[in-house]
N, CA, C and O atoms as a GROMACS GRO file, in nm:
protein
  496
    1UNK      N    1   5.367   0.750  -8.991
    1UNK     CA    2   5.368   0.766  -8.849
    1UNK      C    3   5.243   0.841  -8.801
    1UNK      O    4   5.182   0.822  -8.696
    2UNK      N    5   5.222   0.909  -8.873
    2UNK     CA    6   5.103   1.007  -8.851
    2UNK      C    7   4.953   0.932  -8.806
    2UNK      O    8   4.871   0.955  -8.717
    3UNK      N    9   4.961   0.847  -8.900
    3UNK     CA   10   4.822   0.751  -8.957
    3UNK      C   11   4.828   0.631  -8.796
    3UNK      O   12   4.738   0.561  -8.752
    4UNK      N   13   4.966   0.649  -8.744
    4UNK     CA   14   4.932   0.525  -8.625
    4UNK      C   15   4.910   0.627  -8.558
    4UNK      O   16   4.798   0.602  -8.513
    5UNK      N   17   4.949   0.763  -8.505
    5UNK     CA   18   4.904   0.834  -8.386
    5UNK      C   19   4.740   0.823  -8.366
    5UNK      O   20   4.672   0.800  -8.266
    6UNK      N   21   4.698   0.859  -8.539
    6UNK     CA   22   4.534   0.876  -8.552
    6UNK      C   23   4.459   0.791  -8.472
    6UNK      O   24   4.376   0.804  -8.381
    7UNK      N   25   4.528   0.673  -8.550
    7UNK     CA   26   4.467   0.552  -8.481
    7UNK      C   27   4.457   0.509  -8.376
    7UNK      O   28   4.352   0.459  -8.336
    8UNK      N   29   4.585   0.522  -8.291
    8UNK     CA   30   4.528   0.534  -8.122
    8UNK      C   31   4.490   0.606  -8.090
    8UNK      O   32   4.455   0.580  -7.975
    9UNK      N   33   4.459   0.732  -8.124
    9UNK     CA   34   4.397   0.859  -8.045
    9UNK      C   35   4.238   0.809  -8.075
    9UNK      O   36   4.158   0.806  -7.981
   10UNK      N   37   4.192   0.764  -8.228
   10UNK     CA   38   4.033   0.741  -8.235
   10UNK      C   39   4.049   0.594  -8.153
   10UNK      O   40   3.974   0.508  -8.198
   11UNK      N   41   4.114   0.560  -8.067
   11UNK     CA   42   4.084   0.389  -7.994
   11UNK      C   43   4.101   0.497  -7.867
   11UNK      O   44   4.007   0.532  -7.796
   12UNK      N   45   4.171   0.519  -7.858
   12UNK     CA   46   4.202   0.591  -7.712
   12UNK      C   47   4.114   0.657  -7.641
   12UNK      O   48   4.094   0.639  -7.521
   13UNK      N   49   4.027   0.775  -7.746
   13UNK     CA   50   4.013   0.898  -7.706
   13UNK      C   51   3.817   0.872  -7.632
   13UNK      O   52   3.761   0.922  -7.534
   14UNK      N   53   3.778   0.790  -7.721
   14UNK     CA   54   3.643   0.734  -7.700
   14UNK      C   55   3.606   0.686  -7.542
   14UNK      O   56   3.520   0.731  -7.466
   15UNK      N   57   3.711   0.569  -7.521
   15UNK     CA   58   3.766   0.514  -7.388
   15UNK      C   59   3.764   0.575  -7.234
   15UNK      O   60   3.719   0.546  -7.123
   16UNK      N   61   3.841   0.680  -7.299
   16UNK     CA   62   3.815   0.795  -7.203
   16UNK      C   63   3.767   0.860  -7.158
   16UNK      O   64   3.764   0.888  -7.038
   17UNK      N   65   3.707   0.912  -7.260
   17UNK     CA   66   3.563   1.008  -7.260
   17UNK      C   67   3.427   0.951  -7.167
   17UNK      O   68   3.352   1.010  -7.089
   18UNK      N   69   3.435   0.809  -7.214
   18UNK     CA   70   3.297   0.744  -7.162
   18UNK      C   71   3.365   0.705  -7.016
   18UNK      O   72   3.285   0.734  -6.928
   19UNK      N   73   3.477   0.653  -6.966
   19UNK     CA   74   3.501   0.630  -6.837
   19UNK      C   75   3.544   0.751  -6.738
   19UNK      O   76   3.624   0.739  -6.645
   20UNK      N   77   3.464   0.891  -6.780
   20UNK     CA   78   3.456   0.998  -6.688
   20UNK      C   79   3.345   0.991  -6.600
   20UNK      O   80   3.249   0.946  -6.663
   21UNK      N   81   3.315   1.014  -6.482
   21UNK     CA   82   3.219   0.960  -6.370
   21UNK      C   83   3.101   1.122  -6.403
   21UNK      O   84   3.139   1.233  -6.442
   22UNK      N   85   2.983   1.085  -6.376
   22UNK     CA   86   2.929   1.210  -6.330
   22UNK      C   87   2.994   1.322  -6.258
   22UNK      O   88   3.111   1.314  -6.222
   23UNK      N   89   2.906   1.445  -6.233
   23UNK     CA   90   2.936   1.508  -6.137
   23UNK      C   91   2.879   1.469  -5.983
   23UNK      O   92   2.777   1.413  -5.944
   24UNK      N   93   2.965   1.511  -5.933
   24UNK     CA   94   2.923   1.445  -5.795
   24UNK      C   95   2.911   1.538  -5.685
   24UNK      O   96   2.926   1.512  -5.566
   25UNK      N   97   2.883   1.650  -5.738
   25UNK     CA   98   2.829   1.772  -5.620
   25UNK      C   99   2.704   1.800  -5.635
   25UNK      O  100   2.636   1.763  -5.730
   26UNK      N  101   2.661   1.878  -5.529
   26UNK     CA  102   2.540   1.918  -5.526
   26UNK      C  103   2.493   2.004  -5.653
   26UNK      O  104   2.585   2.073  -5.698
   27UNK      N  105   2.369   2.016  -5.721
   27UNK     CA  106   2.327   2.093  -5.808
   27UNK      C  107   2.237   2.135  -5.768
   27UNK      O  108   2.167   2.076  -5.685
   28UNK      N  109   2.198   2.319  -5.842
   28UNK     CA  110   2.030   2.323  -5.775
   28UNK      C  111   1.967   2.308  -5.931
   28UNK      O  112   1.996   2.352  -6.042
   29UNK      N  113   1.848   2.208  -5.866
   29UNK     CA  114   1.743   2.218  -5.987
   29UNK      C  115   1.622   2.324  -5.979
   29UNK      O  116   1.553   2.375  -5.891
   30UNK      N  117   1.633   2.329  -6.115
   30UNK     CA  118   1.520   2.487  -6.126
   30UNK      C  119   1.338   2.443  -6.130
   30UNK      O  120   1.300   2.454  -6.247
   31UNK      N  121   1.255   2.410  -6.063
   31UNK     CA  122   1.144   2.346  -6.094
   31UNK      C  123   1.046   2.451  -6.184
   31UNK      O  124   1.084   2.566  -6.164
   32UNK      N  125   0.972   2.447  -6.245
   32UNK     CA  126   0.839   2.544  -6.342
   32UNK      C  127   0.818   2.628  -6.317
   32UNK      O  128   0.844   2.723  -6.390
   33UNK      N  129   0.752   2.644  -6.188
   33UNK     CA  130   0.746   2.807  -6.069
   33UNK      C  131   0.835   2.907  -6.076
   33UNK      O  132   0.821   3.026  -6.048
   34UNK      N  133   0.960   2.826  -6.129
   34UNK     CA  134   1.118   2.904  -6.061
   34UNK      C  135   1.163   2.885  -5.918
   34UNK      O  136   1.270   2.933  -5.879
   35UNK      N  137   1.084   2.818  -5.838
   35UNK     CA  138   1.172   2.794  -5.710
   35UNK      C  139   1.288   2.691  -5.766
   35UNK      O  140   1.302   2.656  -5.883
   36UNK      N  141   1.373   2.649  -5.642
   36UNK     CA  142   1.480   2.541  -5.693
   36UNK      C  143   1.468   2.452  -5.612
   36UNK      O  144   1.362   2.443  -5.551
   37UNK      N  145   1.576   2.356  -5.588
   37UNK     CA  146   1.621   2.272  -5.475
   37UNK      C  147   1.746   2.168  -5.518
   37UNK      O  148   1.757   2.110  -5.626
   38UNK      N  149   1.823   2.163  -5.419
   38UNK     CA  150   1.950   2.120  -5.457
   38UNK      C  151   1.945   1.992  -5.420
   38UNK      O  152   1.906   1.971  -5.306
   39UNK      N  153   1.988   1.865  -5.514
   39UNK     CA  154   2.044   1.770  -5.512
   39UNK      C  155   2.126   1.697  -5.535
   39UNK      O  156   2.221   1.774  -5.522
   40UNK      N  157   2.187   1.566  -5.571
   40UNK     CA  158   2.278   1.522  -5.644
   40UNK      C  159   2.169   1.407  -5.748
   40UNK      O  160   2.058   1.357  -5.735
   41UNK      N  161   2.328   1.406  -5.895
   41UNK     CA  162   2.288   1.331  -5.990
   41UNK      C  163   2.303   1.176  -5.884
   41UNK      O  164   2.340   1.179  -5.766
   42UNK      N  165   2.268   1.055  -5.957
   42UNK     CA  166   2.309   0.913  -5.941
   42UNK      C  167   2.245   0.839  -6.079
   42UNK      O  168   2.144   0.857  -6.148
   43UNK      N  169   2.360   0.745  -6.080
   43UNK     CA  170   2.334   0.630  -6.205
   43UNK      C  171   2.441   0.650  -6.260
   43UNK      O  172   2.550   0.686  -6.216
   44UNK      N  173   2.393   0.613  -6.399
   44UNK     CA  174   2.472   0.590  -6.528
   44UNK      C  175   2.439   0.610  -6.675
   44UNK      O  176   2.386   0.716  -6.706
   45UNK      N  177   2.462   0.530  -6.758
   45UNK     CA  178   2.443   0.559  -6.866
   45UNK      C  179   2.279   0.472  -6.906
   45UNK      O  180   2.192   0.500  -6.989
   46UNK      N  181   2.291   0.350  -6.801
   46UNK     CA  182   2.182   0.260  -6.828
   46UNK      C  183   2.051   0.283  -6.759
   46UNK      O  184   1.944   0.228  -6.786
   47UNK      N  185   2.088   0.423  -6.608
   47UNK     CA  186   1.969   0.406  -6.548
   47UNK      C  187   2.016   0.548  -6.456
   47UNK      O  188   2.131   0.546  -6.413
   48UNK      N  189   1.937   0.659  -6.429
   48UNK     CA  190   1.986   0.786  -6.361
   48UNK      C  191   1.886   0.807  -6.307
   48UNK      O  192   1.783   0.765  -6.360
   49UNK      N  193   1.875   0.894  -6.154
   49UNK     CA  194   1.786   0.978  -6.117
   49UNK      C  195   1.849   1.072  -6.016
   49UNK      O  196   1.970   1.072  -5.990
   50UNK      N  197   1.755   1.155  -5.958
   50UNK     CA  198   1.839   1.256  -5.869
   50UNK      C  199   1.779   1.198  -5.723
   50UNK      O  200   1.683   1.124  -5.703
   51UNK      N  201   1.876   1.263  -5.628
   51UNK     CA  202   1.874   1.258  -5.516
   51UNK      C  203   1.855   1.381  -5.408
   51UNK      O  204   1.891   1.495  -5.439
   52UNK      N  205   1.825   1.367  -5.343
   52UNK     CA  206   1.790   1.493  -5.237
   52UNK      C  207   1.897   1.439  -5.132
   52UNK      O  208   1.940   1.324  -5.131
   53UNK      N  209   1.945   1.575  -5.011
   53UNK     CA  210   2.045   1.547  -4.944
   53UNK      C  211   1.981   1.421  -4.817
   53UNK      O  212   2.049   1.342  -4.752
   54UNK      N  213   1.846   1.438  -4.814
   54UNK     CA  214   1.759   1.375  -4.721
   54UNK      C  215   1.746   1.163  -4.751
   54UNK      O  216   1.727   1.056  -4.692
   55UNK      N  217   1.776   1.227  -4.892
   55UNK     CA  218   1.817   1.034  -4.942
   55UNK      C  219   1.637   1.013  -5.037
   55UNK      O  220   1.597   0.908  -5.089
   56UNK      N  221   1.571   1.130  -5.032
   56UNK     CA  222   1.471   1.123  -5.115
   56UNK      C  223   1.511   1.100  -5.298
   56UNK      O  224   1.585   1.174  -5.363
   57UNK      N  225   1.426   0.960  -5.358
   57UNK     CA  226   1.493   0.981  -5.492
   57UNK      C  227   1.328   1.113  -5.558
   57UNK      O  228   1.220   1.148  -5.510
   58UNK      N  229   1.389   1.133  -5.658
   58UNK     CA  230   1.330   1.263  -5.709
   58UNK      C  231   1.369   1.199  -5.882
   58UNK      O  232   1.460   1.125  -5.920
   59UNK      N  233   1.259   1.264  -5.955
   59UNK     CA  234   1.248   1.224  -6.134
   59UNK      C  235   1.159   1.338  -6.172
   59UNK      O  236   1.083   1.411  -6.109
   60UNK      N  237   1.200   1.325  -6.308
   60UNK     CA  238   1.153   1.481  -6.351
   60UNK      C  239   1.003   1.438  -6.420
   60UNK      O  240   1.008   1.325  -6.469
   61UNK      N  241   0.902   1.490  -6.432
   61UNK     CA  242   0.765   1.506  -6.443
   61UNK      C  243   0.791   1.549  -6.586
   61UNK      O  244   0.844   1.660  -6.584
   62UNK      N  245   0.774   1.503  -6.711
   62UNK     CA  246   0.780   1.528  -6.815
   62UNK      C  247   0.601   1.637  -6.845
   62UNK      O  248   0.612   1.747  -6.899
   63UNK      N  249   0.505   1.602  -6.815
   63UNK     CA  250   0.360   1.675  -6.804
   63UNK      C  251   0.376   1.734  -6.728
   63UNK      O  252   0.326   1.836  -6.776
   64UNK      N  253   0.419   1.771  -6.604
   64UNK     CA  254   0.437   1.879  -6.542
   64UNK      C  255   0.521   1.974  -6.524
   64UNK      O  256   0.498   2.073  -6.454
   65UNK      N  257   0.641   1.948  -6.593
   65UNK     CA  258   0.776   1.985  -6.589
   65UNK      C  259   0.802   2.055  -6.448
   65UNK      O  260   0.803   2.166  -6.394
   66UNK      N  261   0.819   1.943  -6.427
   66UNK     CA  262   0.854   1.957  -6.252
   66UNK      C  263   0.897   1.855  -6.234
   66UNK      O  264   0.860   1.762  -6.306
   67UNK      N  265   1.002   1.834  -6.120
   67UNK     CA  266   1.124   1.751  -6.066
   67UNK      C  267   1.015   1.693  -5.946
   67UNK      O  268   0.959   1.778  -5.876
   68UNK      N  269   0.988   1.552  -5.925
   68UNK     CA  270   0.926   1.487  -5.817
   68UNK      C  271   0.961   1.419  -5.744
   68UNK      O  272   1.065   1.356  -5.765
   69UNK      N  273   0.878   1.400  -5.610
   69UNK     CA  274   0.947   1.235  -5.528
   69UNK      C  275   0.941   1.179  -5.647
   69UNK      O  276   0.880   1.234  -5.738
   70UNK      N  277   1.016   1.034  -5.665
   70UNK     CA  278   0.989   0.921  -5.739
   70UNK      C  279   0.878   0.848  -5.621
   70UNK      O  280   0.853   0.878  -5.504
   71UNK      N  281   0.832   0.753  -5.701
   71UNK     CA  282   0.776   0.608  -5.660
   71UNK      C  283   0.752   0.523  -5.750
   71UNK      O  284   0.736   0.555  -5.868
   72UNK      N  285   0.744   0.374  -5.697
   72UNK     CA  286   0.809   0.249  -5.800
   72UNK      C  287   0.652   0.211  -5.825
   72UNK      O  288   0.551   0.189  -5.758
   73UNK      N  289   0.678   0.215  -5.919
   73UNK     CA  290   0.558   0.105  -5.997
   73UNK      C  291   0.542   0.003  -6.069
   73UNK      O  292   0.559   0.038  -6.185
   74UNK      N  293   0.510  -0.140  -6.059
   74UNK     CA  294   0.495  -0.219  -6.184
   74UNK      C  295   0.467  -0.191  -6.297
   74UNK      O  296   0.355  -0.142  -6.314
   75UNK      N  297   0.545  -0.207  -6.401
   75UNK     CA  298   0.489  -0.179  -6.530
   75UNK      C  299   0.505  -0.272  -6.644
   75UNK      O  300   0.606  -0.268  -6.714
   76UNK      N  301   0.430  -0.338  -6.662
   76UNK     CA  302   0.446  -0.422  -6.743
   76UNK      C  303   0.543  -0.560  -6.677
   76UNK      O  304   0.616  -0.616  -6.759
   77UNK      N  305   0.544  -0.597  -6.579
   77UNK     CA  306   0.574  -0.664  -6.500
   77UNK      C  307   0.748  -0.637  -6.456
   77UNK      O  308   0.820  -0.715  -6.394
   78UNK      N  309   0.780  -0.512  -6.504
   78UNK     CA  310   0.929  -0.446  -6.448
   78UNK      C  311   0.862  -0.316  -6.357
   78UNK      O  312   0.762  -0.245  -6.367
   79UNK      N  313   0.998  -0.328  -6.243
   79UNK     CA  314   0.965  -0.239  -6.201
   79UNK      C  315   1.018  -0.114  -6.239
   79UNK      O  316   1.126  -0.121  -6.299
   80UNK      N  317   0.962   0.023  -6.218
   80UNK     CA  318   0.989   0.170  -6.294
   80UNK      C  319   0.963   0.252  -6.188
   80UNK      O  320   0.867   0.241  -6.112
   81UNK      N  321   1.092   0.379  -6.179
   81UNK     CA  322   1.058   0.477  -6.132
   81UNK      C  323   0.982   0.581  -6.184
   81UNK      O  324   0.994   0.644  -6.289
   82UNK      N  325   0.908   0.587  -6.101
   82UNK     CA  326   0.804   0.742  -6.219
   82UNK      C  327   0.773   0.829  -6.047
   82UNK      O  328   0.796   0.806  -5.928
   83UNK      N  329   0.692   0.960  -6.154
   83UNK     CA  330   0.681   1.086  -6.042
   83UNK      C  331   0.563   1.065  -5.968
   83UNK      O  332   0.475   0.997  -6.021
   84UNK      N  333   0.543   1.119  -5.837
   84UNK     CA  334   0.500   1.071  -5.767
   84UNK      C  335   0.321   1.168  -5.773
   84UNK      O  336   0.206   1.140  -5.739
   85UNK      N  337   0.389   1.288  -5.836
   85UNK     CA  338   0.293   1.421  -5.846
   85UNK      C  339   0.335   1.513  -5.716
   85UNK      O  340   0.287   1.626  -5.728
   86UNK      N  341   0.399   1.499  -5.616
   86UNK     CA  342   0.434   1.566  -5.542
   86UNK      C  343   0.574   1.634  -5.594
   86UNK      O  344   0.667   1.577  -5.651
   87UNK      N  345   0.566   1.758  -5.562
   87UNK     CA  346   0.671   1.841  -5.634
   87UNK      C  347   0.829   1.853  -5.524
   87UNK      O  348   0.818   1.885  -5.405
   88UNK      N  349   0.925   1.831  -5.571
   88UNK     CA  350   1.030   1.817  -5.485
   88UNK      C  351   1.069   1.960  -5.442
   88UNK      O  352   1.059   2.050  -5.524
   89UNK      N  353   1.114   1.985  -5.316
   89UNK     CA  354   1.160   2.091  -5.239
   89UNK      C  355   1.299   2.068  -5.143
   89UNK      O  356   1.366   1.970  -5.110
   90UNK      N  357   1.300   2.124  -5.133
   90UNK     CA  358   1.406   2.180  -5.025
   90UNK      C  359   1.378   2.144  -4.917
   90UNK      O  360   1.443   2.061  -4.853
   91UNK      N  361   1.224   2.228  -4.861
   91UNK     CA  362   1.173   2.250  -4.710
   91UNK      C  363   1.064   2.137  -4.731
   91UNK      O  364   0.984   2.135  -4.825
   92UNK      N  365   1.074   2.024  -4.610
   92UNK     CA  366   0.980   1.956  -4.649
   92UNK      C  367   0.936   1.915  -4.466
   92UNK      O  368   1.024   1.844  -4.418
   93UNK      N  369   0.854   1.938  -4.395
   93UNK     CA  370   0.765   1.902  -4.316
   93UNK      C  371   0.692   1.779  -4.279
   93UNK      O  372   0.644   1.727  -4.380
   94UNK      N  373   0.668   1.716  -4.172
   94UNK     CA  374   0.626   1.586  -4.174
   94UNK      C  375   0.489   1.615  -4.221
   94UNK      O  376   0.446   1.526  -4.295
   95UNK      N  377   0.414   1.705  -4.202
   95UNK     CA  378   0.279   1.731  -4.261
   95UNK      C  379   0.227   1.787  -4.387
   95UNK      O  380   0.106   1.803  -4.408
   96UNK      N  381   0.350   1.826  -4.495
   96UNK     CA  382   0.309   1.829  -4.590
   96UNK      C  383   0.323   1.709  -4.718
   96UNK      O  384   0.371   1.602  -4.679
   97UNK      N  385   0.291   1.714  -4.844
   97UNK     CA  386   0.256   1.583  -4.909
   97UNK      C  387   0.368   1.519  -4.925
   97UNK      O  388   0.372   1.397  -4.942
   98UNK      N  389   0.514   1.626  -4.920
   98UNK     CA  390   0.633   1.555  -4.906
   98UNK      C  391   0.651   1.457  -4.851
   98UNK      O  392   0.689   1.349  -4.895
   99UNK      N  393   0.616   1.498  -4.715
   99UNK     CA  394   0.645   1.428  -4.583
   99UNK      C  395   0.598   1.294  -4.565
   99UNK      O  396   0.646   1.207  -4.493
  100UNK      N  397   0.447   1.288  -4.682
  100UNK     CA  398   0.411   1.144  -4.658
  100UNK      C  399   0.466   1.064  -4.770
  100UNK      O  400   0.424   0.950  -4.785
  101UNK      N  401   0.557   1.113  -4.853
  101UNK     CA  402   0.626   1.040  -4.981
  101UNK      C  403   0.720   0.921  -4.886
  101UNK      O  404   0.812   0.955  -4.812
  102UNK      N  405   0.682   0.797  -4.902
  102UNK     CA  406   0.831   0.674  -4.866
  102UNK      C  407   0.978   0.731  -4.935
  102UNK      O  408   0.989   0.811  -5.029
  103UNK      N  409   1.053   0.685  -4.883
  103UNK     CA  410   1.238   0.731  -4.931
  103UNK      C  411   1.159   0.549  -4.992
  103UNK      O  412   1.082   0.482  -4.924
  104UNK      N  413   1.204   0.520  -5.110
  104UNK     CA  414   1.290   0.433  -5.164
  104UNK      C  415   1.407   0.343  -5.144
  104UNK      O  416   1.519   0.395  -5.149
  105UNK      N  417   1.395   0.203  -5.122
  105UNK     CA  418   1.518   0.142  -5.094
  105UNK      C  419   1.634   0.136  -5.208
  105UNK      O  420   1.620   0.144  -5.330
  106UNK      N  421   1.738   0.120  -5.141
  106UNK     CA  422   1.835   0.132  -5.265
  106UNK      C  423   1.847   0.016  -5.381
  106UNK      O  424   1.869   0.020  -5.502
  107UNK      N  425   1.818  -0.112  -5.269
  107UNK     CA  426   1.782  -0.238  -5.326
  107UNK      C  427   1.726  -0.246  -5.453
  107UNK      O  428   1.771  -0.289  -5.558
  108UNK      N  429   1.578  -0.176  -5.411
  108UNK     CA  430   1.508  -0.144  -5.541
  108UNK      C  431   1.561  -0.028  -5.673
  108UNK      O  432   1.558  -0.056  -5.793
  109UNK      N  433   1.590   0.049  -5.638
  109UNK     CA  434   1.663   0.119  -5.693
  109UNK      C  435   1.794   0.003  -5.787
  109UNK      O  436   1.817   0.010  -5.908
  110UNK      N  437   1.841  -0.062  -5.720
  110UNK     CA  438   1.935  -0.117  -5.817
  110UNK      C  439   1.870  -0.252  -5.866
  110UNK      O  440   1.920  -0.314  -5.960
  111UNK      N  441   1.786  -0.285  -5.816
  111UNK     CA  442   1.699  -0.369  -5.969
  111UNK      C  443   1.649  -0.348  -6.038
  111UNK      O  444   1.616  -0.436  -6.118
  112UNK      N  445   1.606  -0.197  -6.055
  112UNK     CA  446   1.552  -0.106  -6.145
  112UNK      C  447   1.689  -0.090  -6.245
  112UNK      O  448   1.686  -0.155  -6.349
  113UNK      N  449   1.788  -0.020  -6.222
  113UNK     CA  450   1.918  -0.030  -6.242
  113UNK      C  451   1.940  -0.141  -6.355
  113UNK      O  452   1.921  -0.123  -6.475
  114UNK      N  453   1.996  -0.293  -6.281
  114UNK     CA  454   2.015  -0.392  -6.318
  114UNK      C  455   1.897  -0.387  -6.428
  114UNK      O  456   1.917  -0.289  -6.500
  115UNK      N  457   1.796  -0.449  -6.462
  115UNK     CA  458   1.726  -0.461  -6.523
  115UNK      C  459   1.696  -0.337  -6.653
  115UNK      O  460   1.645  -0.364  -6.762
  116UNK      N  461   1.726  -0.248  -6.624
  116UNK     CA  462   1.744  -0.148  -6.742
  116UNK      C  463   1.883  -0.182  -6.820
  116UNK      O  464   1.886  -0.175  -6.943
  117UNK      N  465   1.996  -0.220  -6.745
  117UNK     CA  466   2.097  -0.267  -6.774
  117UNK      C  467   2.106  -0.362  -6.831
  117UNK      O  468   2.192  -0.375  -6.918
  118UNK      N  469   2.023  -0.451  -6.801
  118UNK     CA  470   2.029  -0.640  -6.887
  118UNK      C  471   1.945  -0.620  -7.004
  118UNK      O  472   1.968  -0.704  -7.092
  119UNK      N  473   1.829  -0.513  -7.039
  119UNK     CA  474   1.765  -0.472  -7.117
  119UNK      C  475   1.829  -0.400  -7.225
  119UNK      O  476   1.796  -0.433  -7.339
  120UNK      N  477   1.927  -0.292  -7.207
  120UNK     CA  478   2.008  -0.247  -7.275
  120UNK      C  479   2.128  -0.297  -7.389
  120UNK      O  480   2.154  -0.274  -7.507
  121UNK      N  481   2.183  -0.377  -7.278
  121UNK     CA  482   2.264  -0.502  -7.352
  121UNK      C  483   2.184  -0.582  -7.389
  121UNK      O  484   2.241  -0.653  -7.306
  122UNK      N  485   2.107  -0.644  -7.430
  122UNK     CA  486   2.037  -0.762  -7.467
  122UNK      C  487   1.983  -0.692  -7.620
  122UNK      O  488   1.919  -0.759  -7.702
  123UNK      N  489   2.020  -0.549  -7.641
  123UNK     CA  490   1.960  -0.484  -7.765
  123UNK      C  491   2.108  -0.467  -7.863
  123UNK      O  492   2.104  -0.463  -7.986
  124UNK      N  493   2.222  -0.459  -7.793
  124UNK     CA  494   2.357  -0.467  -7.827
  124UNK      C  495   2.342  -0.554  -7.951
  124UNK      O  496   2.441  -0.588  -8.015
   0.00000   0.00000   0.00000
């Protein structure tokens, strides 16, 4: 009896684990300086980035270690979010470099998505 509990708990327990959603509140991120700024996670397992409350997407600067606008780029004939070099904030002004960063459509955002997704599985 023992040996069937096991067995649904290792079928069960996996199941579960992976169909828990992100968090879905605000977080503050800590940028290099030590200032912060609060956003939310979005995505999944196949494709994530953060969000600002303003609807700005934001990606983390691996060479700068700093959290950025995103902006989309061709790469290799997919499209990719990467950092923009402008550093993400809180306080952002129509006149500073923030201000001239585009918000991102979501559209794009989810063919970025999709396509990391069909890429992923296709390695399955």
């Amino acid at each position: 009896m023992k040996l069937i509990y096991t067995i649904i708990l290792a079928i069960a327990i996996p199941s579960i684990v992976s169909a828990v959603p992100a968090y879905t509140g605000d977080i503050e991120f800590k940028q290099a300086d030590k200032t912060t700024f609060t956003a939310k996670l979005k995505g999944d397992e196949w494709f994530s980035w953060i969000e600002d409350n303003r609807g700005n997407v934001i990606t983390f600067n691996k060479v700068t270690k700093n959290y950025e606008y995103g902006i989309v780029k061709s790469i290799n004939g997919a499209l990719e979010l990467v950092p923009s070099g402008v550093k993400a904030t809180d306080t952002v002004s129509k006149s500073s470099a923030a201000g001239s960063i585009k918000k991102i459509d979501h559209d794009v955002i989810g063919q970025i998505w999709q396509n990391k997704k069909s890429k992923a599985l296709s390695h399955k």
